[in-house]
N, C-alpha and C positions, 0 to 999 in steps of 0.2 A: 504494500500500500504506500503511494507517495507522500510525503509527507504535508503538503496541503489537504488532499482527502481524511489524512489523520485529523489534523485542526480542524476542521470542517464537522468530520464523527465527534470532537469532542465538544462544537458549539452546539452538535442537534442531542449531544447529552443533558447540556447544560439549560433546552428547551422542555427536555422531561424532565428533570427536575421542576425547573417552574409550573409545567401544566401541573406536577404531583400537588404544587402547594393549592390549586384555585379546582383540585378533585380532579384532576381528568389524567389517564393512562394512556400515555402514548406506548406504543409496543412496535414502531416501525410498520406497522402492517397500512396497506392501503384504507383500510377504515380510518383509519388513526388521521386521515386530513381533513375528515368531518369535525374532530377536537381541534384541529389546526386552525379551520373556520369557524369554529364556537370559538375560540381563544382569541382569536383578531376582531372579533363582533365585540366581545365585552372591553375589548381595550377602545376598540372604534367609537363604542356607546360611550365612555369613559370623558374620551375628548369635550371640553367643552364646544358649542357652534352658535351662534346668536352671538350678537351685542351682549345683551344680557347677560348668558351665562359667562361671556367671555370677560364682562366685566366683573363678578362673581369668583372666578378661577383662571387661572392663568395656563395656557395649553404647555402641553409637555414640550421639551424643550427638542430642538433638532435631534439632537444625537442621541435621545433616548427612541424617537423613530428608526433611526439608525440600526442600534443596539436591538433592537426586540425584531426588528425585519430581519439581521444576519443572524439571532439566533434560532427564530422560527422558519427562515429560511433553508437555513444547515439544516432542521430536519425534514422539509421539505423532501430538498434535495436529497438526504439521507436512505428517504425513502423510495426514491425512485431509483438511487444507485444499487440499492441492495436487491431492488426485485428487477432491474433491467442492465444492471453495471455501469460503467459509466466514470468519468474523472472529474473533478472540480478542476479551477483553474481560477487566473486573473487575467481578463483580458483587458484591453483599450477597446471601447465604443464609440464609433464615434459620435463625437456631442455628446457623451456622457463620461467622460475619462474612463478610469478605471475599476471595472464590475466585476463582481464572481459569476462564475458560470460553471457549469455542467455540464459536460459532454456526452451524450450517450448514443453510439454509434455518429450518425450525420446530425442527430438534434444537439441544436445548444440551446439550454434555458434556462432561464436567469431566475432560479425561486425570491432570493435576497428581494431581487426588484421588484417583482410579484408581491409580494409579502408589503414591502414601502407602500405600494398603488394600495393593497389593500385598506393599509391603515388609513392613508392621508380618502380616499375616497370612496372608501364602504362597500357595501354590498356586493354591489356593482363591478367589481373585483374579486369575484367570487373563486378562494384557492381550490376547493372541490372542484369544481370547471374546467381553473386553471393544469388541476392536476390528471384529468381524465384527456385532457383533449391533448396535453404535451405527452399523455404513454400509449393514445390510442394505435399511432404510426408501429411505438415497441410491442405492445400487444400483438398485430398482426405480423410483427415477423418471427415470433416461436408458436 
């Protein structure tokens, strides 16, 4: 195993631990990204939105976006490596510098950033979705 893919398994550890504290069992298994979309929903809900509440509470700060997208991301992506294989990496994007990515066979795809859209705009970034339609291609070739 490279050692990025190591760092990687130990940030989508560090995502079940967290789900452990707010009740929910991640176990790698494809189920397990329905928890991954319950767990981005209550942080999503979390966000203050309005004038009002925003004047009320102050929104979480950039890099805690950050931090909870790469680490709910690493199991994302954890997940798809273990049941389709696959490498992380860092690439350049361009117009967006430097992203993690996934490789699995000819797909690259980006969970970290997946997971960011999530939080910053809801629902409507649906990682269940996200996750069925980036392994449907892997699906059909075993």
């Amino acid at each position: 195993m490279s050692e990025f893919n190591e760092k990687m398994a130990h940030i989508a550890e560090d995502a079940v631990d967290y789900a452990r504290k707010l009740k929910k069992e991640l176990d790698y298994s494809e189920a397990s990204i329905k928890d991954i979309e319950a767990i981005c929903t209550l942080l999503y809900n979390d966000i203050p939105r309005g004038l009002f509440k925003k004047l009320l509470r102050k929104p979480p700060p950039e890099d805690m976006f950050v931090q909870m997208s790469t680490m709910l991301g690493a199991y994302v992506g954890e997940v798809m490596r273990r049941h389709y294989g696959g490498d992380w990496s860092i690439e350049d994007v361009l117009g967006s510098g430097k992203t993690i990515v996934i490789t699995i066979g000819e797909l690259k795809t980006f969970p970290p950033a997946k997971i960011y859209k999530r939080l910053k705009n809801g629902p409507e970034d649906s990682i269940d979705s996200y996750y069925h339609v980036m392994t449907k291609d892997q699906e059909r070739k075993f």
